[in-house]
Every structure is written in C-alpha cells, then in structure tokens.
C-alpha positions in Angstrom: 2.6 -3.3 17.6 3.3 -6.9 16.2 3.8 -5.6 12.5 6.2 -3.0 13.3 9.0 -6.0 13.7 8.7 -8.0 10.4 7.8 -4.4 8.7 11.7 -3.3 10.5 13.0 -6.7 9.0 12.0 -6.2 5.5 13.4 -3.2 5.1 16.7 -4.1 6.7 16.2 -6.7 4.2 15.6 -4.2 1.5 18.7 -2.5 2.5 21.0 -5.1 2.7 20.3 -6.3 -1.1 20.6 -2.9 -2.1 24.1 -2.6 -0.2 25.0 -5.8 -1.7 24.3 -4.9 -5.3 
C-alpha cells in the first residue's frame, strides 16, 4: 500500500522532534 511508507515517515518524523525536544 503506497501510503503506508510516507504515513511510517511522518511519524518517525513525529518521533524524532519529540525525542529532540
């Protein structure tokens, strides 16, 4: 399913601003 990859990449995203803050 195509929008299960950018989907995966915003929420590692997600999770790397939160780890950074």
């Amino acid at each position: 399913i195509s929008y299960e990859i950018p989907l995966t990449l915003c929420v590692l995203s997600i999770s790397l601003l939160s780890n950074s803050s």
